[in-house]
N, C-alpha and C positions, 0 to 999 in steps of 0.2 A: 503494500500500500504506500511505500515512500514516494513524496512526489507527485501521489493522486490526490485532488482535492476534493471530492467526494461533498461535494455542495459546502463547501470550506471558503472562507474568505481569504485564506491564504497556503499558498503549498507549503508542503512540510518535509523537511531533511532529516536523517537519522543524525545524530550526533553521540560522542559518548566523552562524559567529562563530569568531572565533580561540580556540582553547585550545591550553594550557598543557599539556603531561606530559613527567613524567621517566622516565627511563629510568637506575634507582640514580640519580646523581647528576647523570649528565647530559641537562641542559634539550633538547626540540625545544617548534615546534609545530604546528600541525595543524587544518584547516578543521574543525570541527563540525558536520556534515550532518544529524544525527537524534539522537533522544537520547527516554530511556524513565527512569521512575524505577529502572528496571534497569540501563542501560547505555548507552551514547554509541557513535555510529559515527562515528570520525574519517578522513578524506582527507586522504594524507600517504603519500609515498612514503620514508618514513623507517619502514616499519613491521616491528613485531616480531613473533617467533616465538607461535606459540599456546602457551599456559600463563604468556608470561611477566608478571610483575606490574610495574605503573608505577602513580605516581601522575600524577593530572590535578586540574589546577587549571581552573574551568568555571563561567564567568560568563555566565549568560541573556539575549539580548537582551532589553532593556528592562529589564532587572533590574542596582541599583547594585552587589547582594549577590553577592561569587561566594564558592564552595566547594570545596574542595579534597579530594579522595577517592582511595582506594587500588584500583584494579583491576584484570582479571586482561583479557589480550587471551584473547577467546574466539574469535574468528575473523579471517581474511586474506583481503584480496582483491589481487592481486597488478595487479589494471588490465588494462585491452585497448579494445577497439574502445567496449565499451558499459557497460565500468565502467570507473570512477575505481580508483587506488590507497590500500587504506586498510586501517583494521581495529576491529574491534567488540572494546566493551572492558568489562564486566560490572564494577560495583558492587560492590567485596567490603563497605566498614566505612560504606555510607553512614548519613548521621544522620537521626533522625527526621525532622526539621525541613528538611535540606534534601531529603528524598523528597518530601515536602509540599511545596514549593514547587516541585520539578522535576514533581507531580502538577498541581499548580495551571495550569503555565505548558504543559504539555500541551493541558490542559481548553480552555485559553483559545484553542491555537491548533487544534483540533481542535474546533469546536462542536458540530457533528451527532454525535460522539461521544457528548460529554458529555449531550446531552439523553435520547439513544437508553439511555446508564449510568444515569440519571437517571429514567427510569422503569418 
């Protein structure tokens, strides 16, 4: 499913990298598996109820730049035989600048996308 937008506002890239979220004040963190200029799905069985908001701190492989964003957990997956434990976290205040670059590093690891957007 990487790449396919599946009635999505924005296409989504695998990724794998440590981040960063709080939960109010207190830090975990949590494998980064995918991630959309919309939202990140993190693996982590520390996870929270749907609605609740955290912020994430969310540095790109291959990128020195990370950014720190406020979002809302929009879904849970509690784990089993054929998924991981985790939860999809929607973008509430991201910034121009770093949509565009979470666009760009999409592009770059999605190419047949990007050509298929592209024409």
């Amino acid at each position: 499913m990487t790449g396919v937008t599946n009635n999505r506002a924005f296409s989504r890239a695998p990724m794998s990298g440590t981040v960063k979220f709080f939960d109010w004040n207190l830090p975990s963190h949590a494998e980064g598996t995918e991630i959309s200029a919309g939202g990140i799905f993190l693996r982590t069985r520390a996870v929270l109820s749907e609605g609740a908001m955290v912020t994430v701190r969310v540095t790109l492989p291959g990128l020195k730049r990370a950014f720190t964003v406020l979002g809302k957990v929009v879904r849970t997956v509690k784990g089993g035989l054929f998924a991981q434990p985790g939860m999809g976290v929607r973008f509430v205040d991201l910034s121009p600048g770093d949509r565009q670059t979470i666009l760009e590093y999409v592009a770059r690891r999605t190419p047949q996308l990007a050509a298929a957007e592209a024409s």
